[in-house]
Biopython code that builds the backbone (N, CA, C, O; Angstrom):
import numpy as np
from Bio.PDB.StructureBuilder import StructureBuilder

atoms = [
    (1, "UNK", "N", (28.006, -17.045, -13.285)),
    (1, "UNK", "CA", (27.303, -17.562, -14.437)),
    (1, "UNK", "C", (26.114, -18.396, -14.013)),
    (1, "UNK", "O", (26.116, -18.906, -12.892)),
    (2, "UNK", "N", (25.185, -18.549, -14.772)),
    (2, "UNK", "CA", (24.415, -19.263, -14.453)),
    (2, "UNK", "C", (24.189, -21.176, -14.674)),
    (2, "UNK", "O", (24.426, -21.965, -15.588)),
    (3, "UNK", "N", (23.549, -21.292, -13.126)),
    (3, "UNK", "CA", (23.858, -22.436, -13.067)),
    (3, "UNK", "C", (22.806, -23.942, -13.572)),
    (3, "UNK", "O", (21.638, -24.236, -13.320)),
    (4, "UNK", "N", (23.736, -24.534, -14.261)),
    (4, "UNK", "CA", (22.421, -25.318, -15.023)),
    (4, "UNK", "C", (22.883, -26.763, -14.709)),
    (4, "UNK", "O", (24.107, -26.902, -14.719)),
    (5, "UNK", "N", (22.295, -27.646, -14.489)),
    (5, "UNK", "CA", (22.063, -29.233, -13.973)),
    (5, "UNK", "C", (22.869, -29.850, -15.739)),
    (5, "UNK", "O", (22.383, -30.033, -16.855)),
    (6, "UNK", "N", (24.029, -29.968, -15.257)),
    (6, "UNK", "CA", (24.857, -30.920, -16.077)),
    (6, "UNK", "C", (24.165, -31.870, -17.121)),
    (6, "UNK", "O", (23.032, -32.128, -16.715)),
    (7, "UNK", "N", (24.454, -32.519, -18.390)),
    (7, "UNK", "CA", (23.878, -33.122, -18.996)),
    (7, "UNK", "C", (25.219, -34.380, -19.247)),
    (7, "UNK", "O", (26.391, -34.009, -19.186)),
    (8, "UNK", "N", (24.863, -35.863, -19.528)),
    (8, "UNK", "CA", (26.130, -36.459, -19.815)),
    (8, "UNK", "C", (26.927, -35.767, -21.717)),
    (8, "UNK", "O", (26.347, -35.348, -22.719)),
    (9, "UNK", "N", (28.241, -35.946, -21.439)),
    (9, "UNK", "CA", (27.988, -35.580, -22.783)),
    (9, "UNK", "C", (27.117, -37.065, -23.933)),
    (9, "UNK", "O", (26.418, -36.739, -24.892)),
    (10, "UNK", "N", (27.267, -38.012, -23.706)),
    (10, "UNK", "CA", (26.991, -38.717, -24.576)),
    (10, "UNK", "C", (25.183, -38.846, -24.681)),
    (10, "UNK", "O", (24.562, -39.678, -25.342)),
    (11, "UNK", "N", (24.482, -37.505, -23.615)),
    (11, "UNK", "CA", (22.913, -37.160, -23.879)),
    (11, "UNK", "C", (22.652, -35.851, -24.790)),
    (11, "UNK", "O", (21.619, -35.313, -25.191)),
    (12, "UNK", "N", (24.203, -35.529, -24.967)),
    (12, "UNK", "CA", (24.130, -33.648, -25.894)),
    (12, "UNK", "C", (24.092, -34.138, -27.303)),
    (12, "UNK", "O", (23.979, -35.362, -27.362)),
    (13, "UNK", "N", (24.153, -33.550, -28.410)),
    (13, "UNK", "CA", (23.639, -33.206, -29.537)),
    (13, "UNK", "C", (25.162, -32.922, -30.098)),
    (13, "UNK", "O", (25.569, -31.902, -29.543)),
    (14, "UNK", "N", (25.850, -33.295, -30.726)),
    (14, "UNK", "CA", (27.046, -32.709, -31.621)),
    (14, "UNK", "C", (26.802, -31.720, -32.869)),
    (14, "UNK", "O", (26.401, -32.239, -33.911)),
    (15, "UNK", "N", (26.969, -30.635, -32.840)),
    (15, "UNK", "CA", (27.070, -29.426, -33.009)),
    (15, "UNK", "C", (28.931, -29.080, -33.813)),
    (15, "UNK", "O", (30.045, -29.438, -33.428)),
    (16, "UNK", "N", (28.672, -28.599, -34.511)),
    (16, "UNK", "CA", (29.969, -27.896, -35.397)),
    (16, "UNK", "C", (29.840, -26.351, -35.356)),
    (16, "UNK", "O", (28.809, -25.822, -35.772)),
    (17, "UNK", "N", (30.898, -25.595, -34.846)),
    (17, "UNK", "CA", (30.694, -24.225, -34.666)),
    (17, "UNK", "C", (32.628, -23.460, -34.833)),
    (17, "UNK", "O", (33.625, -23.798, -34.195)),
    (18, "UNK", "N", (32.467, -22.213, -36.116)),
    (18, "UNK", "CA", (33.711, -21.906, -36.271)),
    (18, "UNK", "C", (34.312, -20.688, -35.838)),
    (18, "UNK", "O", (34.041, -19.573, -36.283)),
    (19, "UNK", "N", (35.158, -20.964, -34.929)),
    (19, "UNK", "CA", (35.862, -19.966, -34.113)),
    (19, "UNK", "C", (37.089, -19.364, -33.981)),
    (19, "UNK", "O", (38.089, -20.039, -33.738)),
    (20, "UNK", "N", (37.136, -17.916, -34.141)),
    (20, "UNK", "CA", (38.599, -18.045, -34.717)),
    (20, "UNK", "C", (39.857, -18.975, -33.818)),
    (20, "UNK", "O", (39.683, -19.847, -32.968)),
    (21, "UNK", "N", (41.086, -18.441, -34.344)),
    (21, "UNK", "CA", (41.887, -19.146, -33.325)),
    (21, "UNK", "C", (42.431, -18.173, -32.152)),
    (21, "UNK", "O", (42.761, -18.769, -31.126)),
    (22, "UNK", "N", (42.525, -17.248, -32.148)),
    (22, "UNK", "CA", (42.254, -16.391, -30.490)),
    (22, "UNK", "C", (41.136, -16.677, -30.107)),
    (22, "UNK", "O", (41.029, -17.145, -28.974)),
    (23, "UNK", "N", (40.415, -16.561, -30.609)),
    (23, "UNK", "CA", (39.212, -16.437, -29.653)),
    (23, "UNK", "C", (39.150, -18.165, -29.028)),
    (23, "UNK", "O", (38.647, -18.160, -27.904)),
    (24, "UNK", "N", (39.459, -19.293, -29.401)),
    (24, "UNK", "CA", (39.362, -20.698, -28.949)),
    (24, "UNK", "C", (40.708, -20.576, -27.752)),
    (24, "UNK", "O", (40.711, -20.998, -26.595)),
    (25, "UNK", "N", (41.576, -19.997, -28.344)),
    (25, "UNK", "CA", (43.195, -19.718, -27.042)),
    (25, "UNK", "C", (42.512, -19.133, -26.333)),
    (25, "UNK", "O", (42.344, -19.883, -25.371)),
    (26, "UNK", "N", (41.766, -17.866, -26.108)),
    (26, "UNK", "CA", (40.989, -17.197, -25.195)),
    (26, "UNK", "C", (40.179, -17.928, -24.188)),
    (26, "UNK", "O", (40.220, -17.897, -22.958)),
    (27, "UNK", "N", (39.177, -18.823, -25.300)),
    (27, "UNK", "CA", (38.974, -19.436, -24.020)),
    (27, "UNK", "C", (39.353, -20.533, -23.541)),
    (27, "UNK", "O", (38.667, -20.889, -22.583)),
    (28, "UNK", "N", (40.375, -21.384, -23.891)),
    (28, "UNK", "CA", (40.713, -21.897, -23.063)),
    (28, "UNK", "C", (41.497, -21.938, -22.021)),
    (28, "UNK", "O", (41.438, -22.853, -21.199)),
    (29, "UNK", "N", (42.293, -20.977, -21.945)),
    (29, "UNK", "CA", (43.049, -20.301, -20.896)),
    (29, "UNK", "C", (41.913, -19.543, -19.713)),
    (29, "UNK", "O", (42.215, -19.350, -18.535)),
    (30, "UNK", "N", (40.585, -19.186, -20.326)),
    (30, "UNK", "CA", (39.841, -18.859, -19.458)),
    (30, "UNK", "C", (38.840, -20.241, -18.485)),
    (30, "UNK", "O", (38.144, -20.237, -17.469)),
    (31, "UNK", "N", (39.196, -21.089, -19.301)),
    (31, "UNK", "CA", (37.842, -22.035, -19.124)),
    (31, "UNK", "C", (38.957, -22.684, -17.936)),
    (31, "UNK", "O", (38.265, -23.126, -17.018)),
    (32, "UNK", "N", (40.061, -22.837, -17.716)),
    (32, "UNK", "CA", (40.590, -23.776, -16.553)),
    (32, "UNK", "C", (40.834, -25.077, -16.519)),
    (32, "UNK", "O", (41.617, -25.543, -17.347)),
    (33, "UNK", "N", (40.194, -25.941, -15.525)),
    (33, "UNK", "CA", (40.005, -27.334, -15.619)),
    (33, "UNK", "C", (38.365, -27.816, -16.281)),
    (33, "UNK", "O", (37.979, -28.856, -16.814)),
    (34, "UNK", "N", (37.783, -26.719, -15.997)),
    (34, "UNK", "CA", (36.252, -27.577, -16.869)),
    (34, "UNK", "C", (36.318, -27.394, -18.525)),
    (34, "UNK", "O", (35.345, -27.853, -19.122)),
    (35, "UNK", "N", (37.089, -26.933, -19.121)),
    (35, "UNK", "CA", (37.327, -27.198, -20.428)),
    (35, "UNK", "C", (36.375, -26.104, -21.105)),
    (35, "UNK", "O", (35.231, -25.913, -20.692)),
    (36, "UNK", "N", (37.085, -25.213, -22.465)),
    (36, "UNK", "CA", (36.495, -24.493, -23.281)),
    (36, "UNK", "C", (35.374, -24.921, -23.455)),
    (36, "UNK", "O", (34.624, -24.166, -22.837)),
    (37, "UNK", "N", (34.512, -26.104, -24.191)),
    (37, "UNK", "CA", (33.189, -26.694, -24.103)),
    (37, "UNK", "C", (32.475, -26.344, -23.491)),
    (37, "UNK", "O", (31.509, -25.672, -23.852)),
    (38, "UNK", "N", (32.785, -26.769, -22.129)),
    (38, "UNK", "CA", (31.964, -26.512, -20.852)),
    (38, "UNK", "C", (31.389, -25.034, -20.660)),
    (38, "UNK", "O", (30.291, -24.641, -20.267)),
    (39, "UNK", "N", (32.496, -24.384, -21.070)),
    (39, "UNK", "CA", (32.485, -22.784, -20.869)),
    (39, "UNK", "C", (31.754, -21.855, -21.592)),
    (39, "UNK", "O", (31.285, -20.746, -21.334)),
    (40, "UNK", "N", (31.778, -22.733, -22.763)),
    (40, "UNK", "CA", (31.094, -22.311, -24.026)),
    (40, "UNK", "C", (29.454, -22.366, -23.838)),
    (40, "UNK", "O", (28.664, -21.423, -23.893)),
    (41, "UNK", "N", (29.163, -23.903, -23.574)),
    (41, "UNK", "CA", (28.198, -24.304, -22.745)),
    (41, "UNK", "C", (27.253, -23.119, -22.158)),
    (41, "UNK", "O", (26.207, -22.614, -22.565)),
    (42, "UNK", "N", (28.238, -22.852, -20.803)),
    (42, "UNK", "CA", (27.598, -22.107, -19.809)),
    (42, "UNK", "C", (27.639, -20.904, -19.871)),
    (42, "UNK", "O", (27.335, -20.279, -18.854)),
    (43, "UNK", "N", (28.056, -20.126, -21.173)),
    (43, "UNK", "CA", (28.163, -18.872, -21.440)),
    (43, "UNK", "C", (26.504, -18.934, -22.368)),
    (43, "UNK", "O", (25.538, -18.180, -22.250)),
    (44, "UNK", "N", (26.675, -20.026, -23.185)),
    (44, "UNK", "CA", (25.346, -19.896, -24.043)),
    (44, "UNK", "C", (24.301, -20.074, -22.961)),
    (44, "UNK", "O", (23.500, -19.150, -22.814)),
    (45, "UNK", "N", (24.206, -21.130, -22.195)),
    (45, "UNK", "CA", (23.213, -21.060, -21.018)),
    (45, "UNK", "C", (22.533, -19.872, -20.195)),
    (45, "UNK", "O", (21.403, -19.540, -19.839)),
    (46, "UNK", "N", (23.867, -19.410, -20.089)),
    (46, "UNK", "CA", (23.588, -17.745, -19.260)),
    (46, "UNK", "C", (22.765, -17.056, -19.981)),
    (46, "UNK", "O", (21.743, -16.544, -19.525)),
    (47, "UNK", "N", (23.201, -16.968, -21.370)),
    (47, "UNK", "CA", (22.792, -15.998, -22.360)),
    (47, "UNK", "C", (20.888, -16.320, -22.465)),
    (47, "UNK", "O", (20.019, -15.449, -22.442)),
    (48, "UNK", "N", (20.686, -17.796, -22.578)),
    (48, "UNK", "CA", (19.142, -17.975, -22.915)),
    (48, "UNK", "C", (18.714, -17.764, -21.822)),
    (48, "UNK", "O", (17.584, -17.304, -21.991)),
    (49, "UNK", "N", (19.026, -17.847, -20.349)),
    (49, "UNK", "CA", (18.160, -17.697, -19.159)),
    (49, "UNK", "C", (18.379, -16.217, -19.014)),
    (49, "UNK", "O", (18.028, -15.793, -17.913)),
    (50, "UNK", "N", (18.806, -15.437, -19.737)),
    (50, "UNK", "CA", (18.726, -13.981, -19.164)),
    (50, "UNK", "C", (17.725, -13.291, -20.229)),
    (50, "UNK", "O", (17.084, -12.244, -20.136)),
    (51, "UNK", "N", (17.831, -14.430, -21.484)),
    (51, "UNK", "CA", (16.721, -13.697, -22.453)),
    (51, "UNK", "C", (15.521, -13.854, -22.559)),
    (51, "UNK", "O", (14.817, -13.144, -23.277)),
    (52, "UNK", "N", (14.930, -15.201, -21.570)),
    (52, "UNK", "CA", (13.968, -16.425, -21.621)),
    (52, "UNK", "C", (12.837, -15.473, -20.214)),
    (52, "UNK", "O", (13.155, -14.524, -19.497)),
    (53, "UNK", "N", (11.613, -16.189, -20.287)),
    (53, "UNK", "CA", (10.652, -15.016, -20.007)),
    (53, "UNK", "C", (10.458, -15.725, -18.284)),
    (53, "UNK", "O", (9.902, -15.189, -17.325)),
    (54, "UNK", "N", (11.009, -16.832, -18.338)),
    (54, "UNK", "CA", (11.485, -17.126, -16.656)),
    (54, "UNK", "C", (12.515, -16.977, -16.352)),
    (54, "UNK", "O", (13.178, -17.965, -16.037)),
    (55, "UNK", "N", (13.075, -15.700, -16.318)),
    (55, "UNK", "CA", (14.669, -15.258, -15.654)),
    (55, "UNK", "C", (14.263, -15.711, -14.213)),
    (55, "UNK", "O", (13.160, -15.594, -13.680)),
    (56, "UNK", "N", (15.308, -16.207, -13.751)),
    (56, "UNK", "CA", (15.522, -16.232, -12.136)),
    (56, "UNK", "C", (16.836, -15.062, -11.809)),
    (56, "UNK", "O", (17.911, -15.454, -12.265)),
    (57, "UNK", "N", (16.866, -14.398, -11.461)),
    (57, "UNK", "CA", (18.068, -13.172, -10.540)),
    (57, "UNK", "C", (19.557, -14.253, -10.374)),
    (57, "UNK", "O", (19.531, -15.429, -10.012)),
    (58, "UNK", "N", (20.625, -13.554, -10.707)),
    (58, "UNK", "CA", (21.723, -14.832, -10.214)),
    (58, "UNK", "C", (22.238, -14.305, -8.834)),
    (58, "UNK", "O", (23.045, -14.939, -8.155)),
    (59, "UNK", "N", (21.751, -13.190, -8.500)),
    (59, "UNK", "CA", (22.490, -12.174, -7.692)),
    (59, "UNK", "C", (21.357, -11.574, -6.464)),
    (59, "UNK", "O", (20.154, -11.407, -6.665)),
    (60, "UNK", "N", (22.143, -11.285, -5.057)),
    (60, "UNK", "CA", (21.139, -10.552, -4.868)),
    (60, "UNK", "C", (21.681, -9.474, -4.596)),
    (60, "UNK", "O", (22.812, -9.418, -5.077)),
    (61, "UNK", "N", (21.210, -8.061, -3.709)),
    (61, "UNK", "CA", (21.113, -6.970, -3.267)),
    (61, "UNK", "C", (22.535, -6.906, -2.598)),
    (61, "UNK", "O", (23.411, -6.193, -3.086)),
    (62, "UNK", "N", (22.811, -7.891, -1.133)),
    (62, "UNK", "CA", (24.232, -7.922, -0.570)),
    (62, "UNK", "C", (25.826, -8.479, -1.926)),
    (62, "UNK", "O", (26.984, -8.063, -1.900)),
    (63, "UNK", "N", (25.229, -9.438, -2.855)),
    (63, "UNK", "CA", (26.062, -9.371, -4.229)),
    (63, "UNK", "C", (26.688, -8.228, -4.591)),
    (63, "UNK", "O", (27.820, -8.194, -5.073)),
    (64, "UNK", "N", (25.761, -6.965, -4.305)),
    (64, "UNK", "CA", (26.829, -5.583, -5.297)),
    (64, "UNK", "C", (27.263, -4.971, -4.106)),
    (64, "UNK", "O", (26.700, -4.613, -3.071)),
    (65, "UNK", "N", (28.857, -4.940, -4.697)),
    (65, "UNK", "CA", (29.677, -3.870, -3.847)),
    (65, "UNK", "C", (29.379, -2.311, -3.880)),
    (65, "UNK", "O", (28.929, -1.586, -2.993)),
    (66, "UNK", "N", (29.765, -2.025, -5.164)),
    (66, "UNK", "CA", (29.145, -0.598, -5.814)),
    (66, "UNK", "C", (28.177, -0.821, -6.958)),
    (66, "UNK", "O", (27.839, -1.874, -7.499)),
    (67, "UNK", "N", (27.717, 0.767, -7.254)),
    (67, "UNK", "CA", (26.984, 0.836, -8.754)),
    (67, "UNK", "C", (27.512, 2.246, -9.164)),
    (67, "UNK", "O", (28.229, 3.032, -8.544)),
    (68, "UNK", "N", (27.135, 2.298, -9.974)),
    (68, "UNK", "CA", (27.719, 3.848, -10.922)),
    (68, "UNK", "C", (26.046, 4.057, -11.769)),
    (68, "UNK", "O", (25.304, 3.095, -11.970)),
    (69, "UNK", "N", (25.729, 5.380, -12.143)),
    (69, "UNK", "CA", (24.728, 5.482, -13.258)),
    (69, "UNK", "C", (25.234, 5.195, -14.647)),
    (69, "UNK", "O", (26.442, 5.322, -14.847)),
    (70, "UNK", "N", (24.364, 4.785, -15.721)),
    (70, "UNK", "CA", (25.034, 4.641, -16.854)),
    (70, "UNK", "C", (23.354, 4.450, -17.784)),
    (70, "UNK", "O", (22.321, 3.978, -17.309)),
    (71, "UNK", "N", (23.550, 4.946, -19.074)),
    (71, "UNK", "CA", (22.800, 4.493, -19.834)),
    (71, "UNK", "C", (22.327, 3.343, -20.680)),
    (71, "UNK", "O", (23.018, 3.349, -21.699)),
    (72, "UNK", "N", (21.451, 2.356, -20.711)),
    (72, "UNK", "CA", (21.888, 1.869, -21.767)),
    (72, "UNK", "C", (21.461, 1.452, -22.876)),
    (72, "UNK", "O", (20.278, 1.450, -23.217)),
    (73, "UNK", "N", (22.926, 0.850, -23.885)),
    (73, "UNK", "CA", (22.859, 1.177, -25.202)),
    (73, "UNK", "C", (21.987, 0.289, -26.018)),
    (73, "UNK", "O", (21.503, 0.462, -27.137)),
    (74, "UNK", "N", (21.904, -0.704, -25.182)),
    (74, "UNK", "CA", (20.961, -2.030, -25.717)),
    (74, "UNK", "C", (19.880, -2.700, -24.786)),
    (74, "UNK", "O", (19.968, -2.376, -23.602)),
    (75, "UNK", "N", (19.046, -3.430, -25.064)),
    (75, "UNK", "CA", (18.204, -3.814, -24.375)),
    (75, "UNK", "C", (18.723, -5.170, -23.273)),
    (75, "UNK", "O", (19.227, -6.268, -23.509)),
    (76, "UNK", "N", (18.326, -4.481, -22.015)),
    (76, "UNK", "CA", (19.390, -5.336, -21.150)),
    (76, "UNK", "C", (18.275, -5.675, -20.361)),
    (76, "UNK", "O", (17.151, -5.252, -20.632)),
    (77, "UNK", "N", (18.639, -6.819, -18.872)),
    (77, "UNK", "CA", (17.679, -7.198, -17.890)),
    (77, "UNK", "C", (18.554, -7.325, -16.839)),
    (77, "UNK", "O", (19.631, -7.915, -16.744)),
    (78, "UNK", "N", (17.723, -6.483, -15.845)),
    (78, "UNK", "CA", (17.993, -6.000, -14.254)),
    (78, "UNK", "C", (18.701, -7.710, -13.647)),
    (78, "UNK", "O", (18.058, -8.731, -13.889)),
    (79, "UNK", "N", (19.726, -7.761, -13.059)),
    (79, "UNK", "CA", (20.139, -8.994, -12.459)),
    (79, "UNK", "C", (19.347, -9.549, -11.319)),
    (79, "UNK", "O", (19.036, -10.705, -11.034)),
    (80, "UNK", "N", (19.075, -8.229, -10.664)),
    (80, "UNK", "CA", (18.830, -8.449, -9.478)),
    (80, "UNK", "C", (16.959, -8.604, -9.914)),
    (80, "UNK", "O", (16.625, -9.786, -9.834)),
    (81, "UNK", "N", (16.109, -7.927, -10.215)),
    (81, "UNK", "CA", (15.126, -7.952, -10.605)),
    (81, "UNK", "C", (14.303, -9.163, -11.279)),
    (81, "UNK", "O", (13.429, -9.904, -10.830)),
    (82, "UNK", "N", (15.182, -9.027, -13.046)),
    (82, "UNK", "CA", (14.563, -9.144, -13.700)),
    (82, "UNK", "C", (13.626, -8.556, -15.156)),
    (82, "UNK", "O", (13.075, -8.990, -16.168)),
    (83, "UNK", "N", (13.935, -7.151, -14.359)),
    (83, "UNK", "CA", (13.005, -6.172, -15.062)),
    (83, "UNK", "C", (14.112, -6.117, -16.631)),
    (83, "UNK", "O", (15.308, -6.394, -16.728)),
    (84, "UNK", "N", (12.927, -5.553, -17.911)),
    (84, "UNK", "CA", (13.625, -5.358, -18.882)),
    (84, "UNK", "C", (14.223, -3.743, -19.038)),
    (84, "UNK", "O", (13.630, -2.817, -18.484)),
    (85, "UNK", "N", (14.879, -3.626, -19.471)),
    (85, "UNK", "CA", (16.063, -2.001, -19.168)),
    (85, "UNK", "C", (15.955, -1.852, -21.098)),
    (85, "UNK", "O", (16.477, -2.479, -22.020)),
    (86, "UNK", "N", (15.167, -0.892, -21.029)),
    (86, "UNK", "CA", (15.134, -0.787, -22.749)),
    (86, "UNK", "C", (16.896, 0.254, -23.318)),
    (86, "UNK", "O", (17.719, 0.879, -22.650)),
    (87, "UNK", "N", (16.814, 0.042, -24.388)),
    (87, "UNK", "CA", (17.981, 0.795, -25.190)),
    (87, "UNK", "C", (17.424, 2.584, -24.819)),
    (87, "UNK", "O", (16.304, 3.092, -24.876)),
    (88, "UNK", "N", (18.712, 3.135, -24.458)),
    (88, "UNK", "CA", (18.496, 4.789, -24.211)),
    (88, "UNK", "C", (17.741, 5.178, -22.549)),
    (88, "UNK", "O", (17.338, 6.256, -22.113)),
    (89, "UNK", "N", (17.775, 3.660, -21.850)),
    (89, "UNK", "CA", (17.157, 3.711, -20.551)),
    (89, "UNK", "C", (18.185, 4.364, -19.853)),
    (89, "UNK", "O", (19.301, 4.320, -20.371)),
    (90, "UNK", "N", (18.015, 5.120, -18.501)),
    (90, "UNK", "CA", (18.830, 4.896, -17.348)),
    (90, "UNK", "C", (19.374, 3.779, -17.131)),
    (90, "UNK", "O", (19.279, 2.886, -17.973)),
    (91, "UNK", "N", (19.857, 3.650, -16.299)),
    (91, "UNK", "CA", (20.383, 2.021, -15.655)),
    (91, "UNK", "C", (21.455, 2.419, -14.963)),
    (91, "UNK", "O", (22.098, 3.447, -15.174)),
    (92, "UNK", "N", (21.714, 1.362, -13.882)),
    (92, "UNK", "CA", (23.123, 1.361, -12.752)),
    (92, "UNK", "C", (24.104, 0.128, -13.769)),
    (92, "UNK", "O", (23.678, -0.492, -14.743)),
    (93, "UNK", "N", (25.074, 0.074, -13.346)),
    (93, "UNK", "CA", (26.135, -1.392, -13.381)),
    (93, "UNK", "C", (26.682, -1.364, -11.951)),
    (93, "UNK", "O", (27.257, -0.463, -11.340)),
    (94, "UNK", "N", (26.338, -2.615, -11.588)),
    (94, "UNK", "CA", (26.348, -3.262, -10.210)),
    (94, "UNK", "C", (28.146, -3.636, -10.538)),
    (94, "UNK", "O", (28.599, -3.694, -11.682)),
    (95, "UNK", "N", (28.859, -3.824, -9.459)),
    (95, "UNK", "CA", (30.236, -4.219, -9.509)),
    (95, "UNK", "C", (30.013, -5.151, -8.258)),
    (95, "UNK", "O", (29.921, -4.731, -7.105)),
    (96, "UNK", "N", (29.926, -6.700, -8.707)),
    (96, "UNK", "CA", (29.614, -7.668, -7.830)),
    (96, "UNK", "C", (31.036, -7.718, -6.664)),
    (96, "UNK", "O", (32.027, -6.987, -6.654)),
    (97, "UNK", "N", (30.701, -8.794, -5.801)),
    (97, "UNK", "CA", (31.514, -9.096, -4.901)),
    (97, "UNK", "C", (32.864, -10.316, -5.643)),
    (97, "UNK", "O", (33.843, -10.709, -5.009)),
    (98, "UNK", "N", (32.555, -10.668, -6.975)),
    (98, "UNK", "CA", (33.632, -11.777, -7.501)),
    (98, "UNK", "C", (33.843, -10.490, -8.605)),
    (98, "UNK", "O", (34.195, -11.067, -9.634)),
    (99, "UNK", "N", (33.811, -9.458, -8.804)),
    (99, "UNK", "CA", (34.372, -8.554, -9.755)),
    (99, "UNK", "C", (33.397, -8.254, -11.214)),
    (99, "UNK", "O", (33.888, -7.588, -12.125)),
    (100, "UNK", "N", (32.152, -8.750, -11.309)),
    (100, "UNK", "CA", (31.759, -8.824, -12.537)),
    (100, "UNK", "C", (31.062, -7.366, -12.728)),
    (100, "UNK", "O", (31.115, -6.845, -11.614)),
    (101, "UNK", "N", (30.506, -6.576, -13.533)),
    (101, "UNK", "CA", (29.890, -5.271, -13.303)),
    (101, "UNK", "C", (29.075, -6.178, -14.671)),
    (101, "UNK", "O", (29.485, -6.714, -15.700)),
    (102, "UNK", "N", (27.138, -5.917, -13.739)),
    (102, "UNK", "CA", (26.014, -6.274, -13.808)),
    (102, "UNK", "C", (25.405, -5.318, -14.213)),
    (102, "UNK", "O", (25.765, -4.160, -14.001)),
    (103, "UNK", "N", (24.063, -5.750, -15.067)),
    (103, "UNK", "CA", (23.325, -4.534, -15.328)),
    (103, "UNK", "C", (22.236, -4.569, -14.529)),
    (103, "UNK", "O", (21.766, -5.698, -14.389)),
    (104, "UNK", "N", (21.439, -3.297, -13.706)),
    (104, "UNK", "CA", (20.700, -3.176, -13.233)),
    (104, "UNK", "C", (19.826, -2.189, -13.234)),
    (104, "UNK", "O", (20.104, -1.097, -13.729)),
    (105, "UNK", "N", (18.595, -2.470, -12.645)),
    (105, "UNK", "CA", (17.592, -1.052, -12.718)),
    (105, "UNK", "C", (17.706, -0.358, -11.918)),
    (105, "UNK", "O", (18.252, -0.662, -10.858)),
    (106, "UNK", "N", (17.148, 0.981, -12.219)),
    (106, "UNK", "CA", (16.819, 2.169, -11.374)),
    (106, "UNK", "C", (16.161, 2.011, -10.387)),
    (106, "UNK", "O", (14.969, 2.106, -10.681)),
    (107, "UNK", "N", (16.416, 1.693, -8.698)),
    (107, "UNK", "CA", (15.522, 1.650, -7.977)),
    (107, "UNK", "C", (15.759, 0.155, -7.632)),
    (107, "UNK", "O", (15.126, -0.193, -6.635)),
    (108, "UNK", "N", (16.412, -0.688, -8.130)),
    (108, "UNK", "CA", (16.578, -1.837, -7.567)),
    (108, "UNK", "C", (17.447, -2.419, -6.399)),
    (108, "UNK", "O", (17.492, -3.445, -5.720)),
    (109, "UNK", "N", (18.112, -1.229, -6.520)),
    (109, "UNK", "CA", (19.428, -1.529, -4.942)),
    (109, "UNK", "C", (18.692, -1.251, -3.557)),
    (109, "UNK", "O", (19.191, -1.375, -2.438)),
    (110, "UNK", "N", (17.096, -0.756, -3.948)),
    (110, "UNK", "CA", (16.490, 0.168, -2.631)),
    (110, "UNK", "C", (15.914, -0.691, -2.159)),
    (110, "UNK", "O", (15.656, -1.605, -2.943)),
    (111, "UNK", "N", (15.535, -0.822, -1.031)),
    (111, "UNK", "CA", (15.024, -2.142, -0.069)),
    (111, "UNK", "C", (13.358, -1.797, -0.150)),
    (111, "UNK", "O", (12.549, -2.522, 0.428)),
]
sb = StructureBuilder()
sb.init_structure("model")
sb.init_model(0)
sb.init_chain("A")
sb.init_seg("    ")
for serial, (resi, resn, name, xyz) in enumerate(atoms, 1):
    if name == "N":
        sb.init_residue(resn, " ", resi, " ")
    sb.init_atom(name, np.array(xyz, "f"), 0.0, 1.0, " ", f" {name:<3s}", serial, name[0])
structure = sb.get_structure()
């Protein structure tokens, strides 16, 4: 996930947001010791730096184990790149070294 410079909570903004109740058990069984919040946090974080027009790569080239071809269905951005991957594009999914399968471009695994 991507990594973002902590804020105190008492510098954040209180926010009300309604979630079912699996989906809050979900994540907190996923979130661990840094707490659903946190997780929530850094899931929304991920989400704006992958949509935001200064992506930084979280990954590099030695990161993917495998890739497979695949199309895709929505408008996605290369991990490794950057590049934008329009809807009905080609595209690989990278299968990282911690298990995650990434979206990537055509031509981006090549040195």
């Amino acid at each position: 996930m991507y990594a973002i410079n902590r804020t105190a909570t008492t510098d954040m903004e209180v926010t009300s947001i309604r979630l079912e109740r699996e989906l809050k058990e979900k994540l907190k069984d996923l979130s661990g010791n840094q707490g659903y919040q946190a997780l929530i946090r850094d899931i929304l974080w991920n989400y704006v730096q992958q949509k935001s027009a200064d992506y930084q790569p979280l990954f590099s080239r030695s990161d993917i184990r495998a890739s497979i071809e695949a199309i895709a269905q929505r408008e996605e951005r290369c991990t490794l790149t950057g590049a934008m991957i329009r809807p009905q594009e080609q595209m690989l999914l990278g299968l990282t070294s911690n298990g995650d399968m990434v979206p990537l471009s055509v031509g981006s695994l090549k040195n």
